[in-house]
Structure formats: C-alpha cells, structure tokens
N, C-alpha and C positions, 0 to 999 in steps of 0.2 A: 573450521567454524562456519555457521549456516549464514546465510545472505537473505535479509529480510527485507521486505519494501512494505512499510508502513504506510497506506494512504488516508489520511488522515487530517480535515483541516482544523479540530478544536486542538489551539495550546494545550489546555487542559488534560486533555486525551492524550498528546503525546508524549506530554511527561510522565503520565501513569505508564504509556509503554515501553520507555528510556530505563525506568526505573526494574519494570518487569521483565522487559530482556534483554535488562544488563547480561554484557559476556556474550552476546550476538553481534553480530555485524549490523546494523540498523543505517536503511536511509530511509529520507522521510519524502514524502509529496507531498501537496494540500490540494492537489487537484486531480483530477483524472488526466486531463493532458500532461502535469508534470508525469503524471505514474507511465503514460504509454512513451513516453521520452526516455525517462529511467530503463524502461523494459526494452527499450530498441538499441540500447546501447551496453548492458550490462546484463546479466543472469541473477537471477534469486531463486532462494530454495523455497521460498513460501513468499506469496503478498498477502498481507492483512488488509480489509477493502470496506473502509468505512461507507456505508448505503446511500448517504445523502452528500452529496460535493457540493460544489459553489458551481461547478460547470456539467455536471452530469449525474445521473443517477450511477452508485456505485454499484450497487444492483444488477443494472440491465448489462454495463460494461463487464463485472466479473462474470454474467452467464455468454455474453459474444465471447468471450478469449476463450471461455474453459463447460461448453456445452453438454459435456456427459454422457452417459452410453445414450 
C-alpha cells in the first residue's frame, strides 16, 4: 500500500482527500514544518503540497526538496 503525506491546512480540503484516497495509507500535516518532521522520520511514496501554508509557501518548499533536471 503507497504512503501519502498530505500537506494540507483547510478541514475542508482534507476530508475531500480522506474520502478520495481512501484505501491509501494517509498522514496529514497543516504546516510545512509538520511535513519536514513527518519526512525526517518516515518515507512516502508521494507528498500532496498544498501552495499556501500558515508558515510557508508550499510552493517554494516543494521546488527546495525536489528541484528537477
């Protein structure tokens, strides 16, 4: 089963993703700090990276981790 990290801080938002991947392994964060916490301690096959945080742009953080050719 895939390991998903959902960062995400509307309710709203992440009950639509509870609901849509159901049958996935799902943890959730509201922040960008929870998500680099979750990620130093655990592996996931995909993070979901909602663009606006409470504490950071999610934007700028998912292009620092995963910069591209």
């Amino acid at each position: 089963m895939h390991k998903i990290l959902c960062v995400e801080d509307s309710p709203e938002t992440i009950k639509i993703l509870e609901i849509a991947l159901a049958g996935h392994h799902l943890a959730f964060a509201t922040t960008v700090q929870q998500a680099l916490q979750q990620l130093n301690t655990d592996q996931f096959s995909l993070v979901l990276l909602d663009v606006e945080l409470p504490d950071g742009s999610g934007r700028r953080w998912g292009e620092c981790r995963n910069p591209g050719p």
